[in-house]
Every structure is written in structure tokens, then in C-alpha cells.
C-alpha positions as CSV (number, residue, x, y, z in Angstrom):
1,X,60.2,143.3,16.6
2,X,63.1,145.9,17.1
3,X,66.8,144.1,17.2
4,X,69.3,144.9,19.0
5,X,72.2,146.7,18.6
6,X,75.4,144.3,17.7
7,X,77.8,146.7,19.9
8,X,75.2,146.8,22.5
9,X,74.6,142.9,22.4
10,X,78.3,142.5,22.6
11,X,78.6,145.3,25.5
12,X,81.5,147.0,23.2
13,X,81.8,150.8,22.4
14,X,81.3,151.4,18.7
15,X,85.2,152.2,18.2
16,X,86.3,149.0,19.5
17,X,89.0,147.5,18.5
18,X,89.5,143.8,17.2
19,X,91.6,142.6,20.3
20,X,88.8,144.1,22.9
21,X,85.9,142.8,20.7
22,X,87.1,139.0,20.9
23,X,87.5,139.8,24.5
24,X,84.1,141.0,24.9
25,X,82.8,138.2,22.6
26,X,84.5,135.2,24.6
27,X,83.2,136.2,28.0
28,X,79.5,136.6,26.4
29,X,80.1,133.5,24.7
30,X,81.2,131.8,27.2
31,X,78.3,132.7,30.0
32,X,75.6,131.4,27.2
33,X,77.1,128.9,25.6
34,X,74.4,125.8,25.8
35,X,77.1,123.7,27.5
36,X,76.8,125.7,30.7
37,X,72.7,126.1,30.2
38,X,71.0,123.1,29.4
39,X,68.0,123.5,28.4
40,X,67.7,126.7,28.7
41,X,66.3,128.0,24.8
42,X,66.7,131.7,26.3
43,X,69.9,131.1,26.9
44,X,70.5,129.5,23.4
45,X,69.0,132.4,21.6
46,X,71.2,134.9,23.5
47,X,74.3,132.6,22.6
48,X,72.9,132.8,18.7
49,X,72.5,136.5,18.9
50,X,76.1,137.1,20.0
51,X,77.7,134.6,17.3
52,X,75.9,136.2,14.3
53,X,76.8,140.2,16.0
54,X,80.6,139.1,16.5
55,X,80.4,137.1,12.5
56,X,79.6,141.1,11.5
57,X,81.7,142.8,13.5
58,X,84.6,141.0,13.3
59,X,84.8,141.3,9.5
60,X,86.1,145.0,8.5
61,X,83.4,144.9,5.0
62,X,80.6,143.5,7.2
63,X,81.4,145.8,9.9
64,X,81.7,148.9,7.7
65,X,78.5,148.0,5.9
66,X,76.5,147.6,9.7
67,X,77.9,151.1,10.7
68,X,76.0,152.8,7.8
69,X,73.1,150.5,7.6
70,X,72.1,148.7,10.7
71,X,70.5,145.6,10.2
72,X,69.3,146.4,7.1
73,X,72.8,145.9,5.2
74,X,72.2,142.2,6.4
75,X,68.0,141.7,5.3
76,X,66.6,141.0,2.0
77,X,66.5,138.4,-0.6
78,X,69.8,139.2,-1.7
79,X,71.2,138.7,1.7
80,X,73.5,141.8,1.5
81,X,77.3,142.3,2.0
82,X,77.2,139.7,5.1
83,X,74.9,136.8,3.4
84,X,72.9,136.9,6.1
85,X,69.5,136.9,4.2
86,X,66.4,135.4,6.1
87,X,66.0,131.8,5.6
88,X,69.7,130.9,5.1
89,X,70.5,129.7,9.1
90,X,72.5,133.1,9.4
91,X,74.9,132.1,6.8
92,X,77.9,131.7,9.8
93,X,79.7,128.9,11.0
94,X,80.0,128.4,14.7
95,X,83.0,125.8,14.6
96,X,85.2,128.7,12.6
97,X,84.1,131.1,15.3
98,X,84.9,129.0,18.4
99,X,88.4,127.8,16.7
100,X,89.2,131.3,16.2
101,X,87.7,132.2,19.9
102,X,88.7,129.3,22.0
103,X,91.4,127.4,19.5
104,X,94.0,128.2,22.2
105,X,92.1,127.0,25.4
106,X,91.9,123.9,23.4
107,X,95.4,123.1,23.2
108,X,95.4,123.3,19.2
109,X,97.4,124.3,16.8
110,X,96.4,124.7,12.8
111,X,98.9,122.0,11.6
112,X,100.9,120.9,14.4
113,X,101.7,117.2,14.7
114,X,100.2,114.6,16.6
115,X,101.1,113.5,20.0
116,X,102.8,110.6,20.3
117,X,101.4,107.1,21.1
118,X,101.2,104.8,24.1
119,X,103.5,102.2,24.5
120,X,103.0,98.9,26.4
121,X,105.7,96.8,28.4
122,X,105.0,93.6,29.9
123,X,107.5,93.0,33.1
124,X,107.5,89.4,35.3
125,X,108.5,89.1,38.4
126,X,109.1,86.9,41.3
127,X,107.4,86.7,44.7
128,X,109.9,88.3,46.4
129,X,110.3,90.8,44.1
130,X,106.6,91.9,45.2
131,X,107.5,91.7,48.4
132,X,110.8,93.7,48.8
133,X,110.4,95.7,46.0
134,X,113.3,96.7,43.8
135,X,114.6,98.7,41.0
136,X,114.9,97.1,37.2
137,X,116.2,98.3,34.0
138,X,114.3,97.4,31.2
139,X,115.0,97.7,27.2
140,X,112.1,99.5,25.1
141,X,112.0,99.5,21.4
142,X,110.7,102.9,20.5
143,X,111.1,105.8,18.1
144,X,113.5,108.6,18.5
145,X,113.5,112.2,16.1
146,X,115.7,111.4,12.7
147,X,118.9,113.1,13.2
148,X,119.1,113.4,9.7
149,X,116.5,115.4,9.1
150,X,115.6,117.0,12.4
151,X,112.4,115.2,13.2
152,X,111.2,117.3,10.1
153,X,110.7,114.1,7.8
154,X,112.2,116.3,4.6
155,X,115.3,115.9,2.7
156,X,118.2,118.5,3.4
157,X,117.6,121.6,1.9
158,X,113.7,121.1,1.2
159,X,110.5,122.0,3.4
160,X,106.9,120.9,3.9
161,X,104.2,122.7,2.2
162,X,101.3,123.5,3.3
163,X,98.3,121.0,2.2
164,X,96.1,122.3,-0.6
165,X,93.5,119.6,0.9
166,X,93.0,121.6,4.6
167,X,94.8,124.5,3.5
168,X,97.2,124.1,6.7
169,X,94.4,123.5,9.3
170,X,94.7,119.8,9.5
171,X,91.2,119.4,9.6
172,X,88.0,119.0,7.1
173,X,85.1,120.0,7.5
174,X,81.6,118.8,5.9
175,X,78.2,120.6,6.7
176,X,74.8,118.7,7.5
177,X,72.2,121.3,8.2
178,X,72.7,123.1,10.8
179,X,75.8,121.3,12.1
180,X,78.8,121.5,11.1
181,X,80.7,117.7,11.3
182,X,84.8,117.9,11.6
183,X,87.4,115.9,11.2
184,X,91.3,114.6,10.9
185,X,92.3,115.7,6.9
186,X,92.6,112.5,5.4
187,X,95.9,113.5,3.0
188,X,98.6,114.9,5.8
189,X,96.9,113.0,8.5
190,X,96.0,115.9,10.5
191,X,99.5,117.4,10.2
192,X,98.3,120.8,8.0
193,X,101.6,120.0,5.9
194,X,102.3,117.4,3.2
195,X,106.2,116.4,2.5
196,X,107.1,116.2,-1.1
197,X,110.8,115.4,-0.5
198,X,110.8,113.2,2.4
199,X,114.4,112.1,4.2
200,X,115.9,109.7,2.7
201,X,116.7,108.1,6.0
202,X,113.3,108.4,8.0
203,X,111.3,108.1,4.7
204,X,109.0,111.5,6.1
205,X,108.3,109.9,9.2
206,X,110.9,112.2,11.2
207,X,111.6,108.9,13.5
208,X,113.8,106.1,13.2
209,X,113.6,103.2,15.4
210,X,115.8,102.9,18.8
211,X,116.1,101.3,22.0
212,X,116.0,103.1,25.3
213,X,116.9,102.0,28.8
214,X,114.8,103.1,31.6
215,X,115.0,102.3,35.4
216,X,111.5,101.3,36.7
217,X,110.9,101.5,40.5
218,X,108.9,98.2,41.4
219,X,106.9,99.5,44.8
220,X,106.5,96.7,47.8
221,X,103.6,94.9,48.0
222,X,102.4,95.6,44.0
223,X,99.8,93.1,42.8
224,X,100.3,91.5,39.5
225,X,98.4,92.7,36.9
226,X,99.3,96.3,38.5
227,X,100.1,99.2,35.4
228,X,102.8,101.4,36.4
229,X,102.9,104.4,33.8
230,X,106.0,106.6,32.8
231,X,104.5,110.3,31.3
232,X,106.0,110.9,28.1
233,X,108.2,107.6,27.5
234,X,106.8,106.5,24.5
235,X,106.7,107.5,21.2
236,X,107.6,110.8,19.9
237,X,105.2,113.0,18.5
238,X,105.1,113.9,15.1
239,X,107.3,117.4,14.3
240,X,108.0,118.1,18.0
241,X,104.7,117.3,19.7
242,X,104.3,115.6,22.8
243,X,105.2,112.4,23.3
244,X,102.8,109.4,24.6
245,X,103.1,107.4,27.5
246,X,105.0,103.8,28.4
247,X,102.4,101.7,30.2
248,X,104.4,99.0,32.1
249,X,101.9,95.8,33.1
250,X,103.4,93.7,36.3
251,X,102.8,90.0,36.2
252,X,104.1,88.2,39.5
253,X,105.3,84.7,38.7
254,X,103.8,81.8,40.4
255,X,105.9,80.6,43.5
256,X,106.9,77.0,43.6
257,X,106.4,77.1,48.2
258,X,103.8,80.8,48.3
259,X,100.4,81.2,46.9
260,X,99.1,84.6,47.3
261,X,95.5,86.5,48.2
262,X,95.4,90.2,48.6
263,X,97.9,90.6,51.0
264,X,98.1,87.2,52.9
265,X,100.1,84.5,52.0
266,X,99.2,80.8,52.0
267,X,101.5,77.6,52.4
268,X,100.9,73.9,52.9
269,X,103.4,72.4,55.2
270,X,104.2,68.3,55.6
271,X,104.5,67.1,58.7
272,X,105.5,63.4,59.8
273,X,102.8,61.5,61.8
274,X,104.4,61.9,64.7
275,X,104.4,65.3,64.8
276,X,100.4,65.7,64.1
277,X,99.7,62.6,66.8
278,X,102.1,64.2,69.8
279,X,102.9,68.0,68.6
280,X,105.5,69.9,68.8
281,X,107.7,72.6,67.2
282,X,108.4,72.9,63.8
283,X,110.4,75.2,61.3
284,X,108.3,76.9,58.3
285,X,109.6,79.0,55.4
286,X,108.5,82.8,55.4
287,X,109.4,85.5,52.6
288,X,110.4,88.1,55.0
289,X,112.6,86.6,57.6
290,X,113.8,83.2,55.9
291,X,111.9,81.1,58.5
292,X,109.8,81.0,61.4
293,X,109.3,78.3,64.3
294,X,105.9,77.3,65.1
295,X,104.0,74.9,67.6
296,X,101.8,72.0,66.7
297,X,99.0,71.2,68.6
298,X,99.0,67.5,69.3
299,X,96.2,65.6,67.6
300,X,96.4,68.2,64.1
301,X,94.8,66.7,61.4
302,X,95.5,67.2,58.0
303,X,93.5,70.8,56.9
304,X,94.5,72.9,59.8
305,X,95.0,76.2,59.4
306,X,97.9,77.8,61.4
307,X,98.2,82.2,61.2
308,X,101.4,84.1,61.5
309,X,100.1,87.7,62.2
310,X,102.0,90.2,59.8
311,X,104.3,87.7,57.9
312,X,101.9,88.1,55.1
313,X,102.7,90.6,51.6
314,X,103.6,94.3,52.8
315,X,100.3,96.4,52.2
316,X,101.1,98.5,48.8
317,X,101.9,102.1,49.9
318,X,101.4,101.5,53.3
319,X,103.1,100.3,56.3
320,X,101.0,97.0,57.6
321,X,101.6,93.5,56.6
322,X,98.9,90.9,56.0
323,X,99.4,87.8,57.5
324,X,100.7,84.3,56.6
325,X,98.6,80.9,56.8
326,X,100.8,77.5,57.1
327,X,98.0,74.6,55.9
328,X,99.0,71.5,57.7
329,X,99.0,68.3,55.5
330,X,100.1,65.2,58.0
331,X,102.4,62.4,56.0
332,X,101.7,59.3,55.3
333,X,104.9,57.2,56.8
334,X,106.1,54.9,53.9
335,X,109.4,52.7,53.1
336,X,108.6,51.1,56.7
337,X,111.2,48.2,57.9
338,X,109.5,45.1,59.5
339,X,109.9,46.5,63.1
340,X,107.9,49.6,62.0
341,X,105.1,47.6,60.6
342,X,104.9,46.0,63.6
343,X,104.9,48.8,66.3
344,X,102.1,50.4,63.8
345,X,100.4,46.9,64.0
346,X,100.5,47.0,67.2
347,X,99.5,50.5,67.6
348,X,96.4,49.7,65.4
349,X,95.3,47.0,67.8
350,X,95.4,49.0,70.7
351,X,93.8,52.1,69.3
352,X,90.3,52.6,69.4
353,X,87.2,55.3,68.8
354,X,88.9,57.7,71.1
355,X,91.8,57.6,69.2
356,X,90.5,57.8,66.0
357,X,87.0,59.5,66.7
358,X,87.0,61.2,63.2
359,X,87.1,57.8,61.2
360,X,84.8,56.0,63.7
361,X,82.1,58.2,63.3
362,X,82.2,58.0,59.5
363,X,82.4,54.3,59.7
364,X,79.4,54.6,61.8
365,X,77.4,56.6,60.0
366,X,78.5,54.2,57.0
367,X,77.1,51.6,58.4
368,X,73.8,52.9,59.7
369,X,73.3,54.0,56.0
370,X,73.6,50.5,54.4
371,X,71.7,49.1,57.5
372,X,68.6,51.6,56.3
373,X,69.3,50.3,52.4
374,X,68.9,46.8,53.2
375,X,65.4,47.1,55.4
């Protein structure tokens, strides 16, 4: 079966230069590659076909040897000037080919340094905090670029050579059949460069430790366990790469009056006797406005629930309030002087099941219950 040309595959003229053929290549390459067609196998094959044309024609002695021989330069048990001989998987390495291709979509550089890492802050704060919001300036231990050195991690006067290991790429590479496995270079950590005179003051690192001061905007109505992050305040990266990211965890402290769900707030009120048995107005703390006056029903029993539409926690990055619920628990009187014991003696006389319908009943049904045990 007749193969086709490499120029032709590639859509190229046959004087085509280097820049213009790894043009043509990437946009071939990229229409076939198996990412964007799974399983498709015709679509495979076509992405083989232009990885082995571009592995001759972008070599000058491959190229040279294709112009006067075709394919035939390639076949053979030898496998030719190119090493492409049949049986040997086409001889090419597709990971060299895309990191020469693609290396710069990616964001790489042969022996650049590592982006910095994450750091983590943990931040309490009060009720009201979380409620108002507000501004704090926190301390972070971190790493800052030697200034002895530069951030270059060598001694004055000296420079970092290039690692025999990787040979400046920063990566390794071991192949398993077909596939071709990558990773970090074990001896300059993915760096491409080893130091051989490290700073004195840094030890090589390039960083020292220091402590920065940042201002962190707390937002209204923020949860705890909320993270808050800050692009590019934590560490430095290695030899002028990007720096990580400071991850700021909110815990909200536990109030000693508030407990909080969501967005509503909860609070258990006393009331004296009195108060539940005849009603009447009462004042109750609130985190918004200091306090707020509320009526009592007469007859409230311990339990009640009372709502105060919108007095609850502001609604994070919005403009509504939830709402706050006052849980009535009625008091006990205690301490009583003789007279009191008697007015409540009296009282007790006088009172009956329509005065106390709650603890008649249960007595009742108390009583029909031990009747039933003792038939």
C-alpha cells in the first residue's frame, strides 16, 4: 500500500521552512490528537502519520535523506538514516515532540523553578465580628528572596550549572513500551540547574524566612469554617517563579448570649413567673441594634418560641437578614420570704385544672396508667 507523501500529509510545500512546518504540524496535530477524538482509531492513525512525517522533516539529515529517497531512506533492516526500520514502534518519541510543539501552551519552562506553595492561616473571630464585618491585620511567617544572593541560592560571584542528571530539562524520562513515563529529576528537584556554591546566607534555598503583614477584609455574614484566599501571598517560588497562595480559614467563636444556624440567630430568655402567668413587655438583647422590646403573651410556658423578622445574621453577599428566635425559659422564684410562701400557698389552693391544664392532664394520664397496671 502506497504511503503518503510527508509534505503532503503535513500540507507543507517542499521548501518549507522550519518556523512554517511546526506551524503546519501543530494545527494537524492538534485536529487529530486522540484527546479530541476518542475512540476514533482513524483519527489515531492520522495523528501517528503526522508525528513520524514531522520526526523526518524536522531533522535537517532525516530530511535531506527523505528528499532523495522517499520512504525508502527510512525501510529496511537497518532502519536507515532516521531509525525508522519496521518493527521498532517508529523509533520517535511523542513526549519530545509535543514538549517541543506545545511546551509553551503548557506554561513550561526547561529548568525554571517551582511555583511556590500554599500557605494556611487560621483566623477566630467573634459573633459580631461575623455580623458587622471588619478589617484585620494578621502576621504571616513566610519566605522572602535572599537579598544576599538575589533569590539565586549561589554564593557571590558563582552561578548554577546546568544538571548533568536532566541536562537542564528538569525532568526524566523512562520508556515502557510504547509509552513514554515522565517525571520531576530527582537531583535539582525539577529546577534543570544544581548549585555547587550555595549562599552562605540562604544555604541555596534563595529564601530566608520573614514575616509579612497583610490586611484581610472579613465580609458580613461569613460562616465559620469559610476560606478566604489571597492569590500569590504565600511562598515565593523557587528562582523567580510564581508564588503560591495564603488560604485564610475563619472560625467564629462561640457566643456566651447567641447561638447561630445559617443565618438566624437563636437566644433563650428568663423570664420571672409573673411575667409568663400575666404577660407583658420585655427587653431582649439583639446583635444589631443593642436590644429590642418584645410582648409576652400571658400564659407562656417555658419552650416558646418568639421571631424577630430580619434581626437574624446579614445574608453573606447579599442584602437580607435572617431572623432572630428568643426561646422563652419561665424562672423558678426562689429566696422567697414567709409572706411569699404564703400568697403562693394560697395561690396553690385556689388554682385548679384550668389553671394548670398542662400538669393536670399528665397527672391524669399518670394515674389512668397505674390504674391499668394494678388490674
Amino acid at each position: 500500500m502506497a504511503r503518503i507523501d510527508y509534505y503532503e500529509l503535513l500540507g507543507v510545500a517542499r521548501d518549507v521552512d522550519a518556523a512554517e512546518l511546526k506551524r503546519a504540524f501543530r494545527k494537524k496535530a492538534m485536529q487529530y490528537h486522540p484527546d479530541r477524538n476518542p475512540g476514533d482509531a482513524e483519527a489515531e492513525a492520522k495523528f501517528k502519520e503526522l508525528n513520524e512525517a514531522y520526526e523526518v522533516l524536522k531533522d535537517p539529515d532525516k530530511r535531506a535523506a527523505y528528499d532523495r529517497y522517499g520512504h525508502a531512506a527510512f525501510d529496511g533492516p537497518g532502519g536507515g538514516a532516521g531509525g525508522f526500520g519496521a518493527g521498532q514502534g517508529h523509533g520517535f518519541d511523542f513526549s519530545d515532540i509535543f514538549e517541543d510543539i506545545f511546551g509553551d501552551f503548557m506554561g513550561g519552562q526547561r529548568g525554571g523553578g517551582r511555583r511556590g506553595g500554599d500557605l494556611r492561616y487560621n483566623l477566630e473571630i467573634t459573633l459580631e465580628d461575623a455580623y458587622f464585618g471588619k478589617e484585620v491585620e494578621i502576621t504571616v511567617p513566610s519566605m522572602a528572596p535572599c537579598d544576599e544572593c538575589g533569590g539565586e541560592g549561589t554564593a557571590p560571584g558563582s552561578s548554577p550549572s546546568t544538571c548533568i542528571t536532566c541536562h537542564g530539562r528538569g525532568k526524566i524520562r523512562a520508556q515502557q513500551g510504547f509509552f513514554t513515563i515522565e517525571r520531576s529529576c530527582p537531583v535539582c528537584n525539577g529546577a534543570g540547574m544544581v548549585i555547587e556554591d550555595p549562599c552562605k546566607k540562604c544555604q541555596g534555598r534563595g529564601q530566608v524566612h520573614r514575616e509579612k503583614k497583610l490586611s484581610v477584609k472579613i465580609p458580613a455574614g461569613i460562616e465559620d469554617g469559610t476560606r478566604i484566599r489571597l492569590a500569590g501571598e504565600g511562598e515565593p517560588g523557587m528562582r523567580g517563579a510564581p508564588a503560591g497562595d495564603l488560604y485564610i480559614f475563619i472560625s467564629v467563636a462561640p457566643h456566651r448570649m447567641f447561638r447561630r444556624e445559617g443565618a438566624h440567630i437563636h437566644c433563650r430568655v428568663p423570664i420571672p413567673m409573673t411575667v409568663a402567668a400575666l404577660g407583658g413587655p420585655i427587653e431582649v438583647p439583639t446583635l444589631g441594634s443593642g436590644k429590642a422590646r418584645i410582648q409576652i403573651p400571658a400564659g407562656t410556658q417555658t419552650g416558646r418560641q418568639i421571631r424577630l423578622k430580619g434581626k437574624g445574621m446579614p445574608v453573606l453577599h447579599g442584602h437580607d437578614h435572617g431572623d432572630m428566635y428568643i426561646e422563652v425559659v419561665v424562672e423558678t422564684p426562689v429566696n422567697l420570704t414567709k409572706r411569699q410562701r404564703e400568697l403562693l400557698r394560697e395561690f396553690g389552693e385556689e388554682s385548679g385544672e384550668r389553671n394548670n391544664p398542662e400538669s393536670t392532664g399528665f397527672f391524669q394520664r399518670v394515674k389512668e396508667l397505674w390504674d391499668d397496671l394494678t388490674e
